[in-house]
N, C-alpha and C positions, 0 to 999 in steps of 0.2 A: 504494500500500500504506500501512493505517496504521501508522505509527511508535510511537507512544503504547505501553508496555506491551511492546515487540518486544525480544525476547532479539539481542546482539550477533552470535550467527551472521543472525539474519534481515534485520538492519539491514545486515551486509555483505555479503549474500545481495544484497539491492535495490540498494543502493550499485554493488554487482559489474556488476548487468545492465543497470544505468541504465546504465554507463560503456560496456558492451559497445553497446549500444544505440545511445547518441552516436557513439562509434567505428568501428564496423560489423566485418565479419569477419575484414579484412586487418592489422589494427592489429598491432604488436610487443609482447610481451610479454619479462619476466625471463628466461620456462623457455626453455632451447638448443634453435632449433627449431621451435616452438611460434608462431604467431599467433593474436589472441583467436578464431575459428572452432575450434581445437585445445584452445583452455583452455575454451571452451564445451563442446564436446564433451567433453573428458576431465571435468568435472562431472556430466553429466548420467549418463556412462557409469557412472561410482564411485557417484553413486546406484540409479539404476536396473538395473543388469546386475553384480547380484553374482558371475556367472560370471568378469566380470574382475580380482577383487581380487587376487588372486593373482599376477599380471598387474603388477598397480599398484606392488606391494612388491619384488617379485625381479625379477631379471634373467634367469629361466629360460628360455633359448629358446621353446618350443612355449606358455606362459603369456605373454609379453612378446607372442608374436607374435598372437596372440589379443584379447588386451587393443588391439594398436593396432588389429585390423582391425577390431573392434568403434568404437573410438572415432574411427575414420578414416570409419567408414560413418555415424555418428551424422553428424557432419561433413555429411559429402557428399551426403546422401539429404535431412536436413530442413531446410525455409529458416530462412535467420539468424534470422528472428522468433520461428517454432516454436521451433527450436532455443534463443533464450533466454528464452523464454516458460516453457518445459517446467524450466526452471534457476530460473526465477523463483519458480515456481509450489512447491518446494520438496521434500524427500522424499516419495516414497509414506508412508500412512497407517503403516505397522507401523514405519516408521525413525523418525515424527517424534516419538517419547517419546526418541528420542537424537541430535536435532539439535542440543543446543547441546554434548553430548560430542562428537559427532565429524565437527560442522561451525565449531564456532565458529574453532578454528586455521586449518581449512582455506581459509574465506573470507575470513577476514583476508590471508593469505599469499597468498590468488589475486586479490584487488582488489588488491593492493597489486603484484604483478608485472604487472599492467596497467597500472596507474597508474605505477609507476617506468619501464615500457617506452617510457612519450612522450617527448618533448623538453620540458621545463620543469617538471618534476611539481618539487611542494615537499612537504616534512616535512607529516603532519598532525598536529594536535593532537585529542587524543585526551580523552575527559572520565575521570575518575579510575577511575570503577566499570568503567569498561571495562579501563582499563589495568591495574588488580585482577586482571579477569576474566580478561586476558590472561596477566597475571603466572603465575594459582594455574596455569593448563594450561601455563603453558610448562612450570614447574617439573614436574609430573605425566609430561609429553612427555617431559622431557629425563633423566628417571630411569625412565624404562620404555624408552628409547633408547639411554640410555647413550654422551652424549656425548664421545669422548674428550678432546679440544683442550679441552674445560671442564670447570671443580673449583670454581668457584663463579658465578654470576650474580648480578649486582647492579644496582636499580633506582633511581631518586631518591625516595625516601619507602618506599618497601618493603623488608619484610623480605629478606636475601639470600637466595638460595636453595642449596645446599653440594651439589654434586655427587658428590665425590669427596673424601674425607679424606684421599689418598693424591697430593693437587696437582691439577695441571692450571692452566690459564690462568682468569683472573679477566676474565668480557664483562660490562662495566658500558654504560648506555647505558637509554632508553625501555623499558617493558616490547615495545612493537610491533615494535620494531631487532633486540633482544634475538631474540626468536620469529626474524626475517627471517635473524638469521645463524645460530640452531639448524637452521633450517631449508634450511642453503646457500648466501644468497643474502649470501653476506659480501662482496659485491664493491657490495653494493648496501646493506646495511645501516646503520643512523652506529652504531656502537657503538667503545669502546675495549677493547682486549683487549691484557690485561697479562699477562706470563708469568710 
């Protein structure tokens, strides 16, 4: 894939599938559960099969249960190649005017519980405009989420970003960490979080 001109969901898009690729299906990943075969497939499912979003978000019985049998079958039915080829290969045509809305976090956070899932994986370093890019969606993310444990984020060169007026704990650290512990993965994130 060219790189040249490639919005950071796409560049962690490729990044993703190359690692899946090297890896193959059995690898460990961050998510509880989960092997890169289960992170491939829940990708391709959250694209393709909007019957399961629903699925994605809640815990509702009869929608949770749906969601996995769909992404359990993605899994199981196509070979590892297919299966990250069709990942690779990126949204259908009507999603991709909102891939870098609502793939850019995603990718980021699902290369990166791959990548933390190995033995040895190191910090990346990141080039600024990305960590920008990263920064403006966490903040966007994290007030349309409304995270509680946070009332403010804070990055090295960037603007803070003020969660709550009302306190909350202060996560300073990379804008990339930052995202990693909004997103759960605080056991895996570097960030410091002052109360």
């Amino acid at each position: 894939m060219k790189e040249d001109g490639a919005t950071l969901s796409q560049r962690e898009r490729w990044a993703l599938c190359d690692l899946l690729t090297e890896l193959g299906p059995d690898s460990p990943t961050l998510c509880a559960g989960w092997r890169s075969a289960d992170l491939a497939a829940h990708l391709l499912t959250r694209e393709r099969r909007p019957d399961t979003a629903v699925g994605m978000v809640t815990n509702l019985g009869p929608f949770k249960s749906w969601t996995t049998r769909v992404r359990d079958g993605a899994r199981d039915t196509e070979t590892w190649d297919t299966l990250v080829s069709r990942v690779r290969s990126g949204p259908p045509p009507l999603l991709r005017p909102l891939d870098r809305a609502i793939n850019t976090i995603e990718y980021f956070v699902h290369h990166e519980d791959l990548r933390r899932g190995q033995p040895g994986w190191q910090l990346r370093q990141l080039a600024a405009a990305d960590e920008a890019e990263l920064w403006r969606r966490a903040g966007a993310m994290a007030k349309l989420s409304f995270h509680p444990a946070a009332g403010r984020l804070e990055a090295p060169g960037l603007e803070p970003l003020v969660l709550s007026k009302k306190g909350g704990s202060t996560v300073k650290g990379p804008p990339g960490e930052v995202v990693m512990w909004l997103l759960g993965r605080k056991e895996a994130a570097r960030v410091e979080v002052v109360p």
